[in-house]
C-alpha positions as CSV (number, residue, x, y, z in Angstrom):
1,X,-40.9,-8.6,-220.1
2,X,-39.2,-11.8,-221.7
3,X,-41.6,-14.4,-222.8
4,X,-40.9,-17.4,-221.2
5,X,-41.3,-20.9,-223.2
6,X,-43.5,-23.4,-221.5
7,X,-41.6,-24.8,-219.1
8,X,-38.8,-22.4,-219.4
9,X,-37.0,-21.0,-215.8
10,X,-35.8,-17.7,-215.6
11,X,-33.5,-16.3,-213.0
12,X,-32.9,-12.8,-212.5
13,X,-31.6,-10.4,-209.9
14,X,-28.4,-9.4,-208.3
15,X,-25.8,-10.5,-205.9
16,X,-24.7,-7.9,-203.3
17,X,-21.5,-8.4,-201.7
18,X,-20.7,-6.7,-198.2
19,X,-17.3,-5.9,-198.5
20,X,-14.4,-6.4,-201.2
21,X,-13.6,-9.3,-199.6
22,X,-16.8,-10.8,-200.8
23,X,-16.2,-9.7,-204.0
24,X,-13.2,-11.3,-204.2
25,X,-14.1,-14.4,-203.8
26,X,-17.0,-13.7,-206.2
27,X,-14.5,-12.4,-208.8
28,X,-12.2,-16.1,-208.1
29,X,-14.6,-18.3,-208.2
30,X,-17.1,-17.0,-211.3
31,X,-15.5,-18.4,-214.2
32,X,-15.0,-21.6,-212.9
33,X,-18.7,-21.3,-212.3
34,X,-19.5,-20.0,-215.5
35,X,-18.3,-22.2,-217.6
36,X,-19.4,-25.7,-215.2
37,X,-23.7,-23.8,-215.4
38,X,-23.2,-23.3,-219.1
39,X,-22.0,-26.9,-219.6
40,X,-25.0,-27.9,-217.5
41,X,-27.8,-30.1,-219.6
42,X,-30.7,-27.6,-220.1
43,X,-28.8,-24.4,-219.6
44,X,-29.9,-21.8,-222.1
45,X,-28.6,-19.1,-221.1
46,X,-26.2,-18.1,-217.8
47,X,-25.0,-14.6,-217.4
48,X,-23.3,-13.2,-214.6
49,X,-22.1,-9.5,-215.3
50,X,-20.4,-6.8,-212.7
51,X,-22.4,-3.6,-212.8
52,X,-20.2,-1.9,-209.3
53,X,-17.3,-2.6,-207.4
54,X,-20.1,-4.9,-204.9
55,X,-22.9,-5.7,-207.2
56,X,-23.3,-8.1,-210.2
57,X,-26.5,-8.5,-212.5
58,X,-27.5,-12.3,-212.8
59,X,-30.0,-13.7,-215.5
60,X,-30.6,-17.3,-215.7
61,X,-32.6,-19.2,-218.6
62,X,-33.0,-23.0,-218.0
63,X,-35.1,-25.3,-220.3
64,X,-37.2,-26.6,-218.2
65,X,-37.7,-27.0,-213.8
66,X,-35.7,-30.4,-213.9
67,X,-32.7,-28.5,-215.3
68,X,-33.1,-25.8,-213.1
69,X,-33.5,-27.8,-210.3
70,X,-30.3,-30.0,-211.0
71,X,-28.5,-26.7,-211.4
72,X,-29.3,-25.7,-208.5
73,X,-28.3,-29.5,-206.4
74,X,-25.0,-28.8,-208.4
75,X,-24.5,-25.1,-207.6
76,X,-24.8,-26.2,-203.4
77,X,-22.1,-29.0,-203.5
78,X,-19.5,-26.6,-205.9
79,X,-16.7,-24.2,-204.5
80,X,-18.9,-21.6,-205.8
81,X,-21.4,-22.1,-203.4
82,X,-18.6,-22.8,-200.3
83,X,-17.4,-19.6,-201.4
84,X,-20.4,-17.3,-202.1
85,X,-22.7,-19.0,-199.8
86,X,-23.2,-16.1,-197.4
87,X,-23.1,-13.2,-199.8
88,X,-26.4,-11.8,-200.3
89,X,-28.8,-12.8,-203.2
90,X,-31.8,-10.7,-204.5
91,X,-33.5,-13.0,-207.5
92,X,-37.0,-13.5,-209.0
93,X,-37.7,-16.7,-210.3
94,X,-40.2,-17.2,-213.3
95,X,-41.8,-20.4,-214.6
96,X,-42.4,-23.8,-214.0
């Protein structure tokens, strides 16, 4: 297990798309995403990597709840999130 740094967020888990058109629009829409998270104040760490045609592995390191929090108010008003917003989401979230 990762140590996490007082106050530190960690995100991980997957997101599970139904059908290729899901994944599509993950696959449009993720570097865009990408790069807008890793320019986010407080973002350690953002990785979002394909691991099957449906399926991508998500890990998410944020310094502190703040950050993670304004991530995530970001993340709801984006074209990622209009996008992706009913794909399915399996994450654990650990810290603050």
């Amino acid at each position: 297990m990762t140590r996490i740094d007082a106050g530190e967020v960690r995100l991980s888990g997957w997101l599970i798309c139904a059908t290729e058109a899901e994944a599509a629009a993950v696959r449009a829409h993720l570097p865009d995403h990408l790069a807008l998270t890793r320019a986010e104040p407080g973002c350690l760490s953002f990785q979002v990597t394909e691991a099957g045609p449906l399926t991508w592995r998500v890990e998410e390191r944020f310094r502190d709840g703040a950050a993670f929090d304004a991530h995530q108010a970001r993340t709801r008003a984006s074209a990622w999130y209009a996008a992706t917003a009913g794909i399915r989401r399996q994450y654990q979230v650990e810290g603050n």
